[in-house]
LUMTOR-970656 format. One line per field, with one value per atom (N, C-alpha, C, O): residue number from 0; residue in three letters; chain; x, y, z. Coordinates in steps of 0.2 Angstrom, whole numbers. Example, Ala and Ser with C-alpha at 12.3 -4.5 7.8 and 13.67 -1.06 7.14 Angstrom:
BEGIN
num <- c(0;0;0;0;1;1;1;1)
residu <- c(ALA;ALA;ALA;ALA;SER;SER;SER;SER)
chaine <- c(A;A;A;A;A;A;A;A)
xx <- c(66;62;66;71;64;68;64;67)
yy <- c(-28;-22;-16;-17;-11;-5;0;6)
zz <- c(39;39;39;42;35;36;39;40)
END
This chain:
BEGIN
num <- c(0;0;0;0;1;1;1;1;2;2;2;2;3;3;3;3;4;4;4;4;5;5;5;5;6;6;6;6;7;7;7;7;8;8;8;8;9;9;9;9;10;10;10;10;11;11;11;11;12;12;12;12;13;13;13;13;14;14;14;14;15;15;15;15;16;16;16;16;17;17;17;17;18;18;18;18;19;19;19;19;20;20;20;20;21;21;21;21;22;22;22;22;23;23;23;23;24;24;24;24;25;25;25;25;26;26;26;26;27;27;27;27;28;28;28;28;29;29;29;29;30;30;30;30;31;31;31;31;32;32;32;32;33;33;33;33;34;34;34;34;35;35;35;35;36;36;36;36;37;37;37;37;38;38;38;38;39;39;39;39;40;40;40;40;41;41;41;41;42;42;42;42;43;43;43;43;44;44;44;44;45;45;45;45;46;46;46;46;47;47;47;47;48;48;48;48;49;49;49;49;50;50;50;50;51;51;51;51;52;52;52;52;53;53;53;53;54;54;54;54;55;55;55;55;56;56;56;56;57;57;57;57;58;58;58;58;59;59;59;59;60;60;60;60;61;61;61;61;62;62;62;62;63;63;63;63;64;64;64;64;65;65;65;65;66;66;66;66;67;67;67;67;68;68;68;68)
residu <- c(UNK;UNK;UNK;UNK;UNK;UNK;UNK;UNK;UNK;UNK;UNK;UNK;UNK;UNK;UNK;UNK;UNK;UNK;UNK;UNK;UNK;UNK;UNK;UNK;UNK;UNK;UNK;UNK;UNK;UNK;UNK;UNK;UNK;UNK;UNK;UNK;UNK;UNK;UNK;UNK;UNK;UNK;UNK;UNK;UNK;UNK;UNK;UNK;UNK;UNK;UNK;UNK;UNK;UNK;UNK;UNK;UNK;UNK;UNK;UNK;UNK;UNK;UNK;UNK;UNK;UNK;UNK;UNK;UNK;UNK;UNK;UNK;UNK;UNK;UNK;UNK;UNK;UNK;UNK;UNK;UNK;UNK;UNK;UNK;UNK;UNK;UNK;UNK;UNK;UNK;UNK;UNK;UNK;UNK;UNK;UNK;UNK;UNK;UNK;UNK;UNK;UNK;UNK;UNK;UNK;UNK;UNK;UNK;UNK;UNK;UNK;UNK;UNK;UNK;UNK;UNK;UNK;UNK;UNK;UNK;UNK;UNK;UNK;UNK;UNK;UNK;UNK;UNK;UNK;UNK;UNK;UNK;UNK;UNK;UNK;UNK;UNK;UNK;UNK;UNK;UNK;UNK;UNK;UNK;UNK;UNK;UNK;UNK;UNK;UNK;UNK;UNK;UNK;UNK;UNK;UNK;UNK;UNK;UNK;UNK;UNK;UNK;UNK;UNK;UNK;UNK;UNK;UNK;UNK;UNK;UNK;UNK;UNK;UNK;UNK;UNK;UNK;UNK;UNK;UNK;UNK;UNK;UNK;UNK;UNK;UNK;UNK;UNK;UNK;UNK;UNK;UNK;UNK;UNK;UNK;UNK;UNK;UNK;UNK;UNK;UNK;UNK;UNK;UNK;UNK;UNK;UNK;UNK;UNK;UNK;UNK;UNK;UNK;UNK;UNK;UNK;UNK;UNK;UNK;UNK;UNK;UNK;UNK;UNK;UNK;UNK;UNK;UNK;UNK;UNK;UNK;UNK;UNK;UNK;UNK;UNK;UNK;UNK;UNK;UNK;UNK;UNK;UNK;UNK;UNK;UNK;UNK;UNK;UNK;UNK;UNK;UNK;UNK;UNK;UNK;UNK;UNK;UNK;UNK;UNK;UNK;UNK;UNK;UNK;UNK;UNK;UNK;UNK;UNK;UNK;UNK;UNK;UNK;UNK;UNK;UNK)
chaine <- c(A;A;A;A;A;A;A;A;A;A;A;A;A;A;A;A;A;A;A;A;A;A;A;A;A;A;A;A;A;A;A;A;A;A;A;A;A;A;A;A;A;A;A;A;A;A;A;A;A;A;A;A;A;A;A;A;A;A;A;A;A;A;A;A;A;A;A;A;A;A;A;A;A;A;A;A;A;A;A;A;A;A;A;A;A;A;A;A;A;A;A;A;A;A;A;A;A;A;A;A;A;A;A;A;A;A;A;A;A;A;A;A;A;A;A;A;A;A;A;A;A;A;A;A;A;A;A;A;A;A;A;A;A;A;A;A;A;A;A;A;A;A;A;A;A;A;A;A;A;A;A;A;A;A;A;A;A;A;A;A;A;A;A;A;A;A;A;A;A;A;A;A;A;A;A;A;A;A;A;A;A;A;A;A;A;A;A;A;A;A;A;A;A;A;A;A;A;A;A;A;A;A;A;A;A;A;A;A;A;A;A;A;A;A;A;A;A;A;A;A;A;A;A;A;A;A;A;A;A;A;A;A;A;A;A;A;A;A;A;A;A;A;A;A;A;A;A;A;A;A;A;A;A;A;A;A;A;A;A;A;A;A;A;A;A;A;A;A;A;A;A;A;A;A;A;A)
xx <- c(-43;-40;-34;-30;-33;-28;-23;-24;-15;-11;-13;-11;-16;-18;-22;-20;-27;-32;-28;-29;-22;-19;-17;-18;-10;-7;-12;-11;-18;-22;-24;-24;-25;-28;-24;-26;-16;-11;-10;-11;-9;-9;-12;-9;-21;-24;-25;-28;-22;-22;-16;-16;-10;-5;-5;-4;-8;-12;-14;-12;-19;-23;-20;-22;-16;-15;-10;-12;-5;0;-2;1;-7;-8;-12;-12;-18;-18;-14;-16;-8;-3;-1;-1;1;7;1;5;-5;-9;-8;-9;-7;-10;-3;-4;3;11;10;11;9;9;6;8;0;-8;0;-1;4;6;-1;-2;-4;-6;-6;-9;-2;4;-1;0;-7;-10;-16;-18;-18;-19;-16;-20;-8;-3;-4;-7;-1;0;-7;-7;-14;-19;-19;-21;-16;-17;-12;-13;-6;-2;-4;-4;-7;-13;-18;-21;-18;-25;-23;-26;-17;-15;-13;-14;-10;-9;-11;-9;-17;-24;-24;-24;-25;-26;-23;-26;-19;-13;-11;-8;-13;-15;-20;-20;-25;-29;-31;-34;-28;-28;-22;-22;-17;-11;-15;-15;-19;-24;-29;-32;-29;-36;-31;-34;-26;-20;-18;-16;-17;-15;-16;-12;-22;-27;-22;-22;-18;-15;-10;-9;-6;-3;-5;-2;-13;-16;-15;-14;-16;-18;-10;-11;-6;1;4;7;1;2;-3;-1;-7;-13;-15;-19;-11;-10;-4;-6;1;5;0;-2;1;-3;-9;-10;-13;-17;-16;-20;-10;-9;-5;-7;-2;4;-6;-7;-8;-13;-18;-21;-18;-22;-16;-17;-9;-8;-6;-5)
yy <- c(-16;-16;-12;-12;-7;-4;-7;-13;-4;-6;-7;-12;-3;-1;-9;-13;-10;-15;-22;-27;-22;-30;-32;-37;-25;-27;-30;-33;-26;-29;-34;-38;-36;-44;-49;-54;-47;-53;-51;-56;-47;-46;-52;-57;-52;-56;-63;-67;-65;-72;-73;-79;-69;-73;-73;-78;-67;-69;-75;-80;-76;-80;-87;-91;-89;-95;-95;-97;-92;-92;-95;-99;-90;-95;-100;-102;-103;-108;-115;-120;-113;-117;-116;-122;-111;-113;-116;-120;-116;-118;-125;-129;-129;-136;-140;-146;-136;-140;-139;-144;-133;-135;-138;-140;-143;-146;-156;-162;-153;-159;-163;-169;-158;-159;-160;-158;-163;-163;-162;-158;-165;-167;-160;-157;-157;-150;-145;-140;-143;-139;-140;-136;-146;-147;-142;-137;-146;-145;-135;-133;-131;-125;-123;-117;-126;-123;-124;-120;-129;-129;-124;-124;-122;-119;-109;-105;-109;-104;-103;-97;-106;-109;-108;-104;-110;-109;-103;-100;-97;-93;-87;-85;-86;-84;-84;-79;-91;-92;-89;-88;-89;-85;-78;-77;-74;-68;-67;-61;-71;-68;-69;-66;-76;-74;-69;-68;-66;-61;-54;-49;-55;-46;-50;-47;-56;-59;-67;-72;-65;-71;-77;-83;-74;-77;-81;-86;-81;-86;-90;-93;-89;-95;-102;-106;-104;-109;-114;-118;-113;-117;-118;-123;-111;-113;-119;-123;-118;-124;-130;-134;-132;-140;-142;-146;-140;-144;-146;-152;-143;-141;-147;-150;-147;-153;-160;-164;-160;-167;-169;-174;-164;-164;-169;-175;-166;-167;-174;-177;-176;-182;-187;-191;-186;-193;-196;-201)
zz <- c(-201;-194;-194;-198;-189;-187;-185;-184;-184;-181;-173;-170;-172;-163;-162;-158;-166;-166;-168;-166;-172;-174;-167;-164;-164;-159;-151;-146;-154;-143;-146;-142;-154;-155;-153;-151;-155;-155;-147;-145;-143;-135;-132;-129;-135;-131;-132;-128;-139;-140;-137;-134;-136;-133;-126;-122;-123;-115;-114;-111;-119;-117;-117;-113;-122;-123;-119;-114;-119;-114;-106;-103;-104;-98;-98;-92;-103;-102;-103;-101;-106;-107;-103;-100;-99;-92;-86;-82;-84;-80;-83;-78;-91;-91;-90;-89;-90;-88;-81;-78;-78;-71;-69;-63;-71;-67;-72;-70;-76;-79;-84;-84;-87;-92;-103;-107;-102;-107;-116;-121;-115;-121;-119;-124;-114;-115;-115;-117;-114;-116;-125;-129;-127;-135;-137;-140;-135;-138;-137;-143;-133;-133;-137;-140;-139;-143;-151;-155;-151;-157;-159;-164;-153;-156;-155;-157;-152;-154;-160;-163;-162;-170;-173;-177;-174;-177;-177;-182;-170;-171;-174;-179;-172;-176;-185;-188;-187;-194;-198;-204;-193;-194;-198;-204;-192;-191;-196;-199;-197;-202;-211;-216;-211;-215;-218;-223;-212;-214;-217;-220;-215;-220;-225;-229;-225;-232;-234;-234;-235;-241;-244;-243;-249;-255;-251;-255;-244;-242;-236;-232;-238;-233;-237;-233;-242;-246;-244;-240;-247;-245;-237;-235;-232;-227;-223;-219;-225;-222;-224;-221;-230;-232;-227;-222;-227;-225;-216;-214;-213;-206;-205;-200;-211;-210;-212;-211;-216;-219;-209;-206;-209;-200;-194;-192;-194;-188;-190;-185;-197;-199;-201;-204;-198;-197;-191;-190)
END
């Protein structure tokens, strides 16, 4: 992946969550704002995993012990 291609990918996930986050505070939807800020999260972990493998492993224990309690 290019520089050109990381930057429109991280553009479009923070577009996107961005505004569905701000659409679910103004509607006062509290547990669909959280749930978008999660899953940008996700996304983003992601994508920061896929240039560098070796520190998904520690980053994503803690993250999952956080959501199952």
């Amino acid at each position: 992946m290019t520089t050109h291609q990381l930057a429109g990918e991280l553009k479009r996930i923070a577009t996107t969550q961005v505004s569905d986050i701000t659409r679910a505070v103004k509607e006062g939807q509290k547990s669909i704002a959280l749930n978008e800020v999660r899953d940008m999260a996700r996304r983003l972990a992601l994508l920061a995993d896929a240039f560098d493998p070796k520190s998904a492993a520690p980053a994503a224990e803690p993250q999952e012990d956080a959501e199952a309690a």
